[in-house]
N, C-alpha and C positions, 0 to 999 in steps of 0.2 A: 499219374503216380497213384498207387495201389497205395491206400493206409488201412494200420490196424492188422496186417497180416504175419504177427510173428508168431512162432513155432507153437506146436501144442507143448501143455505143461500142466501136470496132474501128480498127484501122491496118492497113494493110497497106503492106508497106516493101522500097527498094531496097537488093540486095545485092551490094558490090563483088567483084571477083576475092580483093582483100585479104583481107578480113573470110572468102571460104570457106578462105584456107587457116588460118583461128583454127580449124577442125575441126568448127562449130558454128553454126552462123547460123538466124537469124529472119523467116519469111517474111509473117506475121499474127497476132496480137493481139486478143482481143477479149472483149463481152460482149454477151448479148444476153438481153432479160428478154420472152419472149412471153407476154401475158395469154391467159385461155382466149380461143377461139375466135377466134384470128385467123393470119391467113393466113404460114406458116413456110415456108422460111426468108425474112427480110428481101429483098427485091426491090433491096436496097442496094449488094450486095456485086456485088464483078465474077464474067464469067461463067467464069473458071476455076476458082469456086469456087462459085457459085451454084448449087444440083440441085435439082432434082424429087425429094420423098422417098419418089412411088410407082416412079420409077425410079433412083435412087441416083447415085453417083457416084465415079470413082478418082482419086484425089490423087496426086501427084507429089511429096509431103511427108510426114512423120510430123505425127501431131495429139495432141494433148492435150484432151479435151470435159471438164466438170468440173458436175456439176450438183446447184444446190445449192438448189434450189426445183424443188417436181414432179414429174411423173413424164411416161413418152413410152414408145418402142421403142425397139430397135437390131439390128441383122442386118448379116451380112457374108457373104464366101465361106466363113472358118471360124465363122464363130458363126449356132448359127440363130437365129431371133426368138428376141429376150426383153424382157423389160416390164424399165423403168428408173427411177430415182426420186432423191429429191436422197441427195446423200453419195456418189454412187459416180461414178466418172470412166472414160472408155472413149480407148482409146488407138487412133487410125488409125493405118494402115500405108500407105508410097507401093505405086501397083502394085496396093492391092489395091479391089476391089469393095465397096462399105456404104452403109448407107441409116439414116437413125434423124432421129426427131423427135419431139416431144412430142402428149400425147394433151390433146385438142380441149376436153374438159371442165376441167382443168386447166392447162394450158400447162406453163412452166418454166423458170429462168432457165441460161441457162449462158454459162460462159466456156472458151475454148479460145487454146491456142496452137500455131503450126504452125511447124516448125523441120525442119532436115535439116543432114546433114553425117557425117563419117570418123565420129564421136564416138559419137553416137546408131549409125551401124552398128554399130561394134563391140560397144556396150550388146546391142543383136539378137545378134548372132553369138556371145555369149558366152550367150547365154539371159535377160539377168534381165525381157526382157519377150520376148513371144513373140505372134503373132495365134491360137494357140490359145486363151489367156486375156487378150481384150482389154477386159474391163469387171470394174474393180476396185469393191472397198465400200472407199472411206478416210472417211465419216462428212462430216456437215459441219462444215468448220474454220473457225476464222476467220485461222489463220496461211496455209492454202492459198490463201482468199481474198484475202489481204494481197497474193502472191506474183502474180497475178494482174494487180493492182490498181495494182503495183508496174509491172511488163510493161510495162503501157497506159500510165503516167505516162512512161514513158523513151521509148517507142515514139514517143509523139506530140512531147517535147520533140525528139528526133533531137539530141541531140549529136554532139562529137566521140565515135567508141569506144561508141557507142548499140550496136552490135551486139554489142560483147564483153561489153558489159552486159549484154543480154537474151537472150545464148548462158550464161550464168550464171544467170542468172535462170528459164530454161527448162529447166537441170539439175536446180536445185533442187526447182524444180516436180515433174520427174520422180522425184528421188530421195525426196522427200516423200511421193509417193503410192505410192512403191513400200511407204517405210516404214508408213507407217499403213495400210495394206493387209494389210502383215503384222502386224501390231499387232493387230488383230482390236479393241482395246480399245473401240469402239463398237458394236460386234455384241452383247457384253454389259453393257455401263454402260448403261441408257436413262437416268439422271440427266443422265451426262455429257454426254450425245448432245443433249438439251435445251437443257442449257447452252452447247453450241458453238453452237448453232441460233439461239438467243439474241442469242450477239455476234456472229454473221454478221449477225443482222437490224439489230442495233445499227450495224453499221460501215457495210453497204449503205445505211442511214437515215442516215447520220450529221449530215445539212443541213438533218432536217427534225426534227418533236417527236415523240418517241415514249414510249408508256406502257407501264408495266413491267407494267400488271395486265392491257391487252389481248395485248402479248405471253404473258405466261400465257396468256392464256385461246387463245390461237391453239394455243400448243405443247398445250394438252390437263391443264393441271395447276393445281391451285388457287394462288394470288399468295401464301399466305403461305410454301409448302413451295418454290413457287420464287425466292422472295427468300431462305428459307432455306437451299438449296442454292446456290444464284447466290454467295452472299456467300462459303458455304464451301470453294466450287469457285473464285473469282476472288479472293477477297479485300475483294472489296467490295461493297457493295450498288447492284442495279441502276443507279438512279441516279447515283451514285457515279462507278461502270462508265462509262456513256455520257460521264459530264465526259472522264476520263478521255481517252475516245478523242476528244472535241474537243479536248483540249488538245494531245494529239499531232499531230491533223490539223493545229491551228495551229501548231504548231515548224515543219511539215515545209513549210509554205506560206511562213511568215515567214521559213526560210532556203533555198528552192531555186526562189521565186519574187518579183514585183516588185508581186505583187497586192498595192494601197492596202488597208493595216489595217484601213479601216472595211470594205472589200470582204469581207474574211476575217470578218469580224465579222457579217457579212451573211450569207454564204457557208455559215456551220457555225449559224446559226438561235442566236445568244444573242440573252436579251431586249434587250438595249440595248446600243451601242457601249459605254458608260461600263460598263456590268461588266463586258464583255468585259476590259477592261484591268484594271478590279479585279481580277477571277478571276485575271490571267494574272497581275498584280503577286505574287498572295498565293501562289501558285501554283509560279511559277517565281524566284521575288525581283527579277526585271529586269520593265521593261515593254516590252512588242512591241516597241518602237523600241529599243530597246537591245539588247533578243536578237537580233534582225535584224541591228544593226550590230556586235555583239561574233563573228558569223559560228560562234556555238557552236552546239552539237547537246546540251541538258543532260536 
């Protein structure tokens, strides 16, 4: 079983005179999960952004790539070739010249997000990122992927103040991976390394069924040492785990959208409408319609 392989999904969005002077704005959003052998970048996206990856292309934005399945290349004017793989994230710069994609045998998923403004300059101009070191290791997270995941939801809803949201949203991203960059703490924990790898798969899966013993066996580790470290690292056992992030995924649906409960109930793969409601009654004490209407976040 093939995990982690759902649809692409990107925004790309207008920005008012207003919104630049918040110091910070969002120009695209996105994900995209390439299986091996097939033809990168998506033929999707508009041509300001669209390249040829044997001849590259310059942005007029700062980027964010985050890549957390696979492996590819990446090259620029300061960086020469070098081979790339999930956990590490590569930062664009406007103005400058780069090329990078995934290798053919493998593919790879990623997301990026592309932003500009006074904000991010001065980040530049004071050093804490630089295009001499633009491809960081932050490990695979499942909080960087949340952050992400987050992006894309606000991007496509477009509220009122959507941009000052995901001018926030896009800090953190950045400050995240500065921080776990510096952390090193995945460079030497391979447990833990596992374990995040884990609940990325978990959360990118989270609408469909998944098994804790072929996840083992994908990460390279026998099912009982990683249920045993899964539990000691998370709290809970795989299984466990996954309710978990359905039940969350279900708050965040039943209070910031109008999708019909049976939908959601659909939507995140329980065996039947009627436990859904069971699980969620024992669960959270209220049932879906009640949570929905008491407008709580518990």
């Amino acid at each position: 079983m093939r995990y982690n392989d759902f649809g692409i999904d990107f925004k790309y969005l207008l920005v008012s005179e207003r919104d630049k002077k918040f110091g910070l704005t969002v120009n695209t959003v996105g994900f995209q999960p390439i299986p091996p052998n097939t033809v990168y970048p998506s033929t999707e996206h508009p041509k300001s952004y669209y390249f040829n990856p044997e001849k590259g292309r310059i942005l007029s934005e700062y980027q964010i790539v985050y890549v957390s399945k696979g492996k590819g290349t990446f090259k620029s004017e300061s960086t020469k070739k070098i081979n790339i793989s999930k956990g590490q994230a590569i930062i664009l710069f406007p103005g400058q010249w780069h090329t990078y994609c995934p290798l053919k045998e493998s593919g790879w998923n990623e997301y990026y997000i592309g932003f500009e403004g006074e904000i991010i300059d001065n980040i530049v101009n004071n050093g804490f990122i630089s295009p001499s070191n633009q491809v960081l290791n932050v490990g695979v997270n499942e909080d960087l992927v949340n952050l992400f995941t987050t992006a894309m939801r606000v991007a496509k809803e477009d509220k009122t103040a959507a941009q000052q949201n995901l001018a926030g949203l896009a800090f953190n991203i950045l400050g995240s991976i500065l921080s776990m960059a510096q952390n090193k703490n995945f460079e030497t924990n391979d447990a833990a390394l596992k374990i995040e790898r884990a609940k990325v798969i978990m959360l990118e899966n989270i609408g469909k069924e998944i098994n804790a013993k072929e996840i083992a066996e994908n990460l390279g580790v026998s099912y009982s040492l990683f249920r045993k470290t899964f539990k000691e690292y998370t709290g809970y056992a795989p299984a466990q785990y996954f309710q978990e992030l359905k039940l969350r995924k279900a708050k965040e649906l039943l209070a910031e959208t109008n999708l019909p409960i049976k939908e959601i109930s659909y939507e995140l793969n329980f065996s039947s409408y009627e436990y859904f409601l069971s699980f969620f009654k024992k669960r959270v004490k209220l049932t879906p319609t009640e949570y929905r209407d008491s407008g709580r976040i518990i």
